[in-house]
Each structure stands twice: as C-alpha cells, then as structure tokens.
C-alpha positions in Angstrom: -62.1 42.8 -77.0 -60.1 39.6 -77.9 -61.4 36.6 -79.4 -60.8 32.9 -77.9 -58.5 30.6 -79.7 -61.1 28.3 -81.1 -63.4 31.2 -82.4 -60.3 32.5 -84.1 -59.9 29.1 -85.5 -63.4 28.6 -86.8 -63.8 32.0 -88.3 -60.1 31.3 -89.8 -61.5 28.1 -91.5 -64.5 29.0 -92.6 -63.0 32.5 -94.7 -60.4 30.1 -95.9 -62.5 27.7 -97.1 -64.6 30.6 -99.0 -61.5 32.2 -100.5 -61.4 35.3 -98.8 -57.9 37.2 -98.3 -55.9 37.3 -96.0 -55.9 40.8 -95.1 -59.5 41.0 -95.4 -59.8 38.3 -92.8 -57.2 40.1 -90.6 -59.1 43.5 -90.7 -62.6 41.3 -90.2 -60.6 39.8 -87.0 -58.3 42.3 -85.5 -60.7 45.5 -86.2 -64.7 44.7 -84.8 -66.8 47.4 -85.4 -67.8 48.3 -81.5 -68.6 51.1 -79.6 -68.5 50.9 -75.8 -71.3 51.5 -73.5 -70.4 55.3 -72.2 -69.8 56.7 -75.9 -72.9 55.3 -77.1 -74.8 57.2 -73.9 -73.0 60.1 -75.0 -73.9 59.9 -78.7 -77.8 59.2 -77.3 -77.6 62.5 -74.8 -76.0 64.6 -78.0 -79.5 63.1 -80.1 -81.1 64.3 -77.6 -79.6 67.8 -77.3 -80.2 68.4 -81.1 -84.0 66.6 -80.4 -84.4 69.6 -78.1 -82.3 72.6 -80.1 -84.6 71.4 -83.2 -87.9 71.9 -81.2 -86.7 75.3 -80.3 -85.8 75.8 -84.2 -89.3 75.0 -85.4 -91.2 76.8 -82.5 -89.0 79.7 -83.8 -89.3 79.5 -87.2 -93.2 79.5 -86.6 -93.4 83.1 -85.4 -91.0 84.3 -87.8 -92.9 86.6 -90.2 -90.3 86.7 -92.8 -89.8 83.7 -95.3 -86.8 83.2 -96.1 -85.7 82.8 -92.7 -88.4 80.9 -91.6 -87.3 78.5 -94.4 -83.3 77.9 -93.1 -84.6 77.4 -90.0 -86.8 74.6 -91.2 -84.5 73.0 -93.1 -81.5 73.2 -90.9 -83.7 71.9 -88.2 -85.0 69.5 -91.1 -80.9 68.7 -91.1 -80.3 68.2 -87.7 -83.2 65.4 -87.5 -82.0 63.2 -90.0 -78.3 63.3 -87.8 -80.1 62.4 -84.7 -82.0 59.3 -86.8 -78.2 58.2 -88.0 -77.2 58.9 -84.3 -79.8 56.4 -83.1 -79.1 54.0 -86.1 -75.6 53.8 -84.7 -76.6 53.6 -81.2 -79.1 50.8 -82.1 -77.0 48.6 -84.5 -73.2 49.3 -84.1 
C-alpha cells in the first residue's frame, strides 16, 4: 500500500515540524501496520477453532474425577481464551 505524493508531504511536514527523526518517520511511512483481508479471516477461523477445542476442554474437564487434571485442563483452556481475545483484538484494530 503506497501513499500519494501530497499525503507523503503533509505527514513529512508535520513530523518535521514536531522534531521527530528521520528514521522514525521513515519506519512510520514505509512500514504501516496492516494486515490484509484473507489473513485476518484466517486468524478469525483459527479463534474460532480454539473457541470450539476450549468448549471440548471444559465439557472434559467437567467429568474428570481426578483434580489435578481437571485443573490443566481448565487453565490451559483458561490459556487458550485469552489468545483467541488477542486474536480478535488484532482482527478488530490492526
């Protein structure tokens, strides 16, 4: 994804006129942080894949008589739910 000539400009001016290096200027230019359409669909359908593997990791760990196990399982599923939420919070905002 390129930038127009007068975007470059205007976002040229504006960090030189705050004082901000060059090179961080050339890495805030040349280096957007974005992610195309079909990665962030696969990203979504991997959320939901470890959505679905967690459900099957609590029903599990429900009918488990012993503790201990019962206890990995609910805190790797515990694991895998807060990498789906950063998942969606990269789907969502990058």
């Amino acid at each position: 994804m390129r930038m127009s000539r007068w975007r470059f400009a205007t976002v040229r001016r504006t960090l030189a006129k705050y004082g901000i290096m060059k090179q961080k200027m050339q890495r805030m230019l040349f280096f957007p942080m974005y992610i195309d359409p079909m990665t962030k669909m696969n990203i979504s359908l991997l959320a939901i894949g470890l959505m679905f593997v967690c459900n099957l990791l609590m029903i599990f760990a429900r009918k488990m008589n012993n503790a201990l196990l019962r206890f990995l399982f609910k805190t790797c599923a515990f694991l895998m739910l807060i990498a789906v939420f950063v998942m969606i919070l990269i789907v969502i905002f990058v």
